[in-house]
N, C-alpha and C positions, 0 to 999 in steps of 0.2 A: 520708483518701484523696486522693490527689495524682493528677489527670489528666495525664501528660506531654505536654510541648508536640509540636503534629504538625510533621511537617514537610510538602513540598511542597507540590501541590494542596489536599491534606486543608487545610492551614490557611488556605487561603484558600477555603475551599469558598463562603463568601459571595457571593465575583467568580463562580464557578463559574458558580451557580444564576442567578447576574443575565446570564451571558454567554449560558448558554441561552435564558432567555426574551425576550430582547431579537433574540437570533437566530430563534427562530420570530415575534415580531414581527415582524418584517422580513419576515419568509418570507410571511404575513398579507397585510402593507400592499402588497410586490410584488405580489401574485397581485390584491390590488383594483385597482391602479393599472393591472394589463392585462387584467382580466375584468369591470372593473367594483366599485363601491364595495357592499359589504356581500354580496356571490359569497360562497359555499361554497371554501373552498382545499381541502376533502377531499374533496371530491364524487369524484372519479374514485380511483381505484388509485393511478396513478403518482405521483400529488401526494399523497396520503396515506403511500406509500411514502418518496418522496425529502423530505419532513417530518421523518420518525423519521431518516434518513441523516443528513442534515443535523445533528438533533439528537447522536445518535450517533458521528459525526464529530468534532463540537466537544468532545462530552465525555472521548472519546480524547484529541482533541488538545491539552487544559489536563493532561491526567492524565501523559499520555507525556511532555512537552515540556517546557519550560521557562520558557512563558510567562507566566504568573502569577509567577515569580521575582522579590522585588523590588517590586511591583507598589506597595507604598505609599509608597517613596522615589524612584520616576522620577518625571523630569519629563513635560511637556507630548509632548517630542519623541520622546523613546524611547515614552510608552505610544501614542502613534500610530503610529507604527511595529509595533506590538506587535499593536495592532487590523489592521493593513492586512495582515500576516503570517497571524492566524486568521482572516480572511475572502477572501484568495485561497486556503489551503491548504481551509477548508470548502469553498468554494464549487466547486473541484478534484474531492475528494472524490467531491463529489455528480454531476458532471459524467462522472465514472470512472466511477460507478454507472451513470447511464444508459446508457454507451457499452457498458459490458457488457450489458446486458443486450436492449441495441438497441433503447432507449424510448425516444433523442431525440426521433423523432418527434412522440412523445403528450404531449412538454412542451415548453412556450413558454421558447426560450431568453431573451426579456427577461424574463420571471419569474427567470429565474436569475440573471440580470445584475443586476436590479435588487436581487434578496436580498442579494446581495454587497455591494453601495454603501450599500444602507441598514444593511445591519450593523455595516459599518466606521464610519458616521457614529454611530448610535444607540449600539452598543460602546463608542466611546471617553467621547463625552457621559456614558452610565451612568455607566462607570469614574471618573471625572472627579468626576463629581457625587458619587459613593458613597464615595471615598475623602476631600472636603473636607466631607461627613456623620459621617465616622469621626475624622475629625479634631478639630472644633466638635463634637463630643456624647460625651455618657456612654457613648455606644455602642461606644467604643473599647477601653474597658477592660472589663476580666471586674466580676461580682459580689463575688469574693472582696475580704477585707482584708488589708494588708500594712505591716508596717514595715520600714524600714530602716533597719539599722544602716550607721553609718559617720561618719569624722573631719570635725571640723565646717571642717575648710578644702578636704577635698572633696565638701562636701554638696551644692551649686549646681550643680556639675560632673552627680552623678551624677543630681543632680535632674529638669537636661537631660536627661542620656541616657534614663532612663524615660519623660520627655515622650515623645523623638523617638520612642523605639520603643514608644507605649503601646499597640498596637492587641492585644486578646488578655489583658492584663496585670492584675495585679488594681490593685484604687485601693489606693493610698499613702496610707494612713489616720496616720501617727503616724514619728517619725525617734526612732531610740537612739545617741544620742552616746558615741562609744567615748573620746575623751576631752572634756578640763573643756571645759563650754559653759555661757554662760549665757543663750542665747537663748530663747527660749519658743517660736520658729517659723522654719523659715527655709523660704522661698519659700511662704509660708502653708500649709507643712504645720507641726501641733506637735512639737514635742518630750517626749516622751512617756514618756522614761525613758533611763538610762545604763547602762555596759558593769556595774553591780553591780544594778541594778535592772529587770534585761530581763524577767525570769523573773516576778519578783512581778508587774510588770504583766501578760503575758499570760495565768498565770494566773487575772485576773480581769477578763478584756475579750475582744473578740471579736476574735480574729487567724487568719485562714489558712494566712500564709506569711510568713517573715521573708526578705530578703536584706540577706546582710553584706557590704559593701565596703570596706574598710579595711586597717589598716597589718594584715600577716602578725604580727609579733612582741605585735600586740595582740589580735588574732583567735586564733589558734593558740599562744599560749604566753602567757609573761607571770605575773605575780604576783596579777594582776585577777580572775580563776576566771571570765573569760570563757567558755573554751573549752569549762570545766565547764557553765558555764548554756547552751552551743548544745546541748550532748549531752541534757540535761534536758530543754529546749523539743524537742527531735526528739521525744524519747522521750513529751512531752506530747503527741503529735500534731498540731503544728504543722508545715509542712511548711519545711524550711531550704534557702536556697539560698546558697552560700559562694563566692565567688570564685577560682577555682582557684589555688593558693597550695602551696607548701612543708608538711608538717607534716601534711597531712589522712591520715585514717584510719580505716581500714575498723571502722563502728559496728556494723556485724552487721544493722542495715535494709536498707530499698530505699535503693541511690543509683545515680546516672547521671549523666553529665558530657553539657551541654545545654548551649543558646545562649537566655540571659534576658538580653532586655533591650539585647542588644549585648551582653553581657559570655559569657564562658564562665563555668560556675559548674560545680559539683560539688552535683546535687540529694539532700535526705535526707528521707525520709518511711516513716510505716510501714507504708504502702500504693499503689505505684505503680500506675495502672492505665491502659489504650491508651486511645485514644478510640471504639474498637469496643465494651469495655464498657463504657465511660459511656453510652453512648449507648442499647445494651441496656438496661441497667437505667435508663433514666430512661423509654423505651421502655414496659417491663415495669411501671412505677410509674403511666405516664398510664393504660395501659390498664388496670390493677385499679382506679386511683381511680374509672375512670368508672364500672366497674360496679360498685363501692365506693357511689359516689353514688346510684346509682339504688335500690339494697338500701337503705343508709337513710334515702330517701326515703319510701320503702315504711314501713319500721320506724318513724322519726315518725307517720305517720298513724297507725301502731296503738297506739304506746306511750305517743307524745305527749301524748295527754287524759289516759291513768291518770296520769300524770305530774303535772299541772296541777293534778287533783281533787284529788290528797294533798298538794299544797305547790304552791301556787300562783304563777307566777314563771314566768321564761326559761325555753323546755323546754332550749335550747343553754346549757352553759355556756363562757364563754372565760376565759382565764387564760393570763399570761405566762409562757412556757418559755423554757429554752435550749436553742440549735439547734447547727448545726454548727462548732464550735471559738467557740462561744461569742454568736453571733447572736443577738439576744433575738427570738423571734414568738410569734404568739397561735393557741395551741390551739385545738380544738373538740371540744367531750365533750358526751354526749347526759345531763340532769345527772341523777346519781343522788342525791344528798345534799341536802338541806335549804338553802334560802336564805343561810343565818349561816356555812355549815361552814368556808369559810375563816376568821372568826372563832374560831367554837371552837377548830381545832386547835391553838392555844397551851393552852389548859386541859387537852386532852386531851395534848401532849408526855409527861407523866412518864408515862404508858403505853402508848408507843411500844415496841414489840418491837424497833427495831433500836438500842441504845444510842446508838452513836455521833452519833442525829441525822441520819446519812445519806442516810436516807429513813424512809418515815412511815409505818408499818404498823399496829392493834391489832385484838385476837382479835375485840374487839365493838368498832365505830363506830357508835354513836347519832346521828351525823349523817345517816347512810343514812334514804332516805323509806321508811316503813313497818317498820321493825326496829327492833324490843321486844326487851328483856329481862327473861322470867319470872323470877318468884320461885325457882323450881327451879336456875336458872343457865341452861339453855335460851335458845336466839337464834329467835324468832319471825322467818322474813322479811317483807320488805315489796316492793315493786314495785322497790324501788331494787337489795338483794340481787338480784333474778332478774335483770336488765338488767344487773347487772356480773359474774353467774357465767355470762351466758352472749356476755360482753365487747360486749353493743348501745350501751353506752355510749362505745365505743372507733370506731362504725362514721362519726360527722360528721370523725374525723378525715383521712377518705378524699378531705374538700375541701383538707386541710393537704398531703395527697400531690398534686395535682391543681396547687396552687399553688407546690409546688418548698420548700415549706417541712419537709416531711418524705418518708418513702421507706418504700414496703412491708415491707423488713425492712431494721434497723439497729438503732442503741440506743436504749433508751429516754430522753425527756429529762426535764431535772431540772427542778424547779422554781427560781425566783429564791434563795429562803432554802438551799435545799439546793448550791447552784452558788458561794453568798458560802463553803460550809464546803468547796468541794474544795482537796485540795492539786495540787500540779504533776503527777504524775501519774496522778490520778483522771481531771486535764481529758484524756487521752489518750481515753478512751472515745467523748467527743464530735468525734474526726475524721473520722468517718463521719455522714453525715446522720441525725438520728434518725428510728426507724421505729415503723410502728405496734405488730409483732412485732420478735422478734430471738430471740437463742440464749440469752435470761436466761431468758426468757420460756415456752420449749417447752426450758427445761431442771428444773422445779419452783419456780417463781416463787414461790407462796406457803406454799415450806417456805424460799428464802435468805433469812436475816435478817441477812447480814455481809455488809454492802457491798464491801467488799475481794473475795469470789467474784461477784461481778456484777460487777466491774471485768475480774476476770482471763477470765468469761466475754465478756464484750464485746470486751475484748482477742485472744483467740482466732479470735472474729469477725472481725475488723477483718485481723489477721495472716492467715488461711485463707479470703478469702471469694474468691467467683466467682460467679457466675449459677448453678453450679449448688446452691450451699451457698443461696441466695438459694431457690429451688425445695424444695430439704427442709425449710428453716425453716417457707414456707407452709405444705406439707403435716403438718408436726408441729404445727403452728399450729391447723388446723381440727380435728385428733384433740382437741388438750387442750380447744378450745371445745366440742366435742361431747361431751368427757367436763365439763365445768362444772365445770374448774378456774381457779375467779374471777382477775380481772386483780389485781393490786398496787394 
């Protein structure tokens, strides 16, 4: 899933939220400095009233305007300028309000004077301070990982340009030399693979987005099967971003011609989505994890000791997954299974339901706490069985959604040993954050035993989703718990 970059306001919503509150500060400090030091500014109507104006004013006036344009490449003089412009035009505003409504009276015009002067000082100071924070910190760049491809005699060049424009962008994790290099690094990022070996690497490393910047004739044509392995890496769900060039063509995904980086590029993914939904569904994800959390809360204190008596050990289990286009993080399962069980499962492989090794299924797991198998052929359960046919085992991972390492519904993730067997486009499934549920899931999980339909279900997903496809998953989600059709 690829968030498109915002434009306007929206991308700098950061300055936003600091211009507001730095603005009702002021609003604050004026009103002590003429009423006294630690006064009520709400006490009265009108100053409660021309607070929210104020507010209100400013937040039109970055949205409508064009003053945030730029804001991380002016210098000293323009964004002073830029301050002195939104705090006569607020300070205006509010002044217009009063006049209508014929309440100068009831307000102290040096509160108003003074709002304005201290805004314009405190505003530019923040802006000042905030953008040489974005600048010196991690803070500048997104979470995602990125490599880029491109000629190693314009490598430093473009290396720049990412610098200058990093704010937003993901980290430059690795460079793919489109031709011979024999460097190991340049500008201490590595080198990480070339124009025949792009694909093998990302299929086994964590990549969210590549950009390519390089020669057209090497990118888009050529004998090299370049062009081949970008189409492959898309279709892995990697998100590509290409250089607008000669020769592009329509792959049948998402694309859009954007502004990354300085550059214009041609973006390709298999899921493009605004920042209204991202924001929903990350939205939608804190708020189930909380009360995710609080349920198994609850649920430890009751299962937690049966747990203990029959197998004594960690009631939580963790264990290393793979996350979104390949991130490694650490699970949380409420444990069902036996101290050893990751052990065992090598002895247990040749009775694996799903051949290929893709994932890890069998009719009977004797690692499960309490599940026997009688003489008759009969599955006795144990405490381990009930807590994973009725998926409690699955509810600690509601602290993995909480933490941004997974999402209420999406795909399931793999484990380490099952993630070293994907090919190129198995890894498409992991473009979407893994979830607790998804559509393999509430489609008869434990009747697929061909990995290949859990791809093309995930796939489906990933190609049709929205907030609302997000809402029926849950809902088909709690039927199939309520019917105690055990998880995978």
């Amino acid at each position: 899933m690829y968030r498109r970059i915002s434009g306007g306001w929206v991308k700098h919503l950061d300055f936003m939220v600091c211009d507001l509150l730095t603005l009702q500060l002021s609003f604050v400090l004026a009103y002590w400095l003429r009423h006294g030091w630690l006064s009520n500014p709400y006490n009265g109507m009108v100053y409660r009233s021309i607070a929210l104006v104020l507010m209100g004013a400013d937040a039109l006036l970055l949205m409508m305007s064009s003053l945030l344009k730029g804001v991380l490449h002016r210098g000293y003089w323009r964004e002073l300028r830029s301050c002195c412009e939104s705090a006569v035009l607020v300070t205006l505003a509010a002044t217009f309000y009063l006049f209508v409504l014929q309440s100068g009276d009831d307000f102290s015009r040096i509160v108003m004077g003074l709002t304005g002067v201290i805004y314009l000082v405190l505003n530019f100071l923040v802006r000042c301070l905030w953008k040489r924070l974005l600048k010196t910190s991690s803070g500048a760049r997104g979470s995602d990982a990125m490599l880029v491809a491109v000629n190693r005699a314009d490598a430093e060049a473009v290396l720049a340009q990412l610098c200058s424009n990093a704010y937003g962008l993901p980290r430059v994790t690795g460079l793919v030399m489109l031709d011979a290099c024999d460097d190991k690094s340049v500008g201490g990022i590595p080198v990480v693979a070339d124009s025949r070996t792009v694909a093998d690497y990302i299929c086994t490393n964590w990549v969210d987005e590549l950009l390519v910047v390089g020669e057209e004739h090497l990118v888009y044509g050529g004998s090299d099967g370049f062009s081949q392995q970008l189409e492959q890496i898309a279709s892995a769900g990697v998100v590509v971003h290409r250089v607008i060039g000669l020769g592009l063509q329509n792959s049948g995904r998402n694309q859009l011609v954007e502004r990354f980086a300085g550059y214009t590029v041609l973006t390709d993914s298999l899921k493009i989505v605004s920042l209204r939904q991202a924001v929903l569904k990350r939205a939608i994800d804190i708020a189930g994890g909380l009360v995710g959390c609080l349920i198994c809360g609850v649920a430890l204190a009751i299962v937690g000791p049966m747990i203990y008596i029959q197998s004594p050990g960690p009631i939580i289990f963790k264990q290393k997954r793979v996350g979104r286009n390949g991130k490694i993080f650490t699970i949380y399962k409420m444990r069902s299974m036996v101290m050893d069980a990751e052990k065992r499962k090598k002895e247990l492989m040749e009775q694996n339901r799903v051949s290929d090794g893709m994932m890890f299924k069998l009719d009977f797991d004797p690692r499960i706490i309490g599940s026997k198998l009688l003489p008759d052929g009969t599955v006795k359960k144990g405490i381990g069985n009930y807590i994973r046919d009725w998926s409690i085992d699955e509810l600690p991972q509601f602290f993995n959604v909480l933490k941004g390492d997974m999402s209420l519904v999406g795909t399931r993730p793999p484990t380490l040993d099952e993630w070293e067997k994907y090919q190129l486009h198995h890894r498409a499934r992991m473009a979407f954050r893994p979830g607790i549920t998804g559509m393999w899931q509430v489609s008869g999980r434990s009747e697929i035993t061909n990995f290949e339909d859990v791809v093309k279900l995930d796939m489906r997903y990933i190609s049709n989703w929205d907030i609302g496809l997000d809402f029926r998953i849950l809902f088909e989600t709690i039927k199939v718990v309520l019917g105690r059709k055990g998880a995978m």
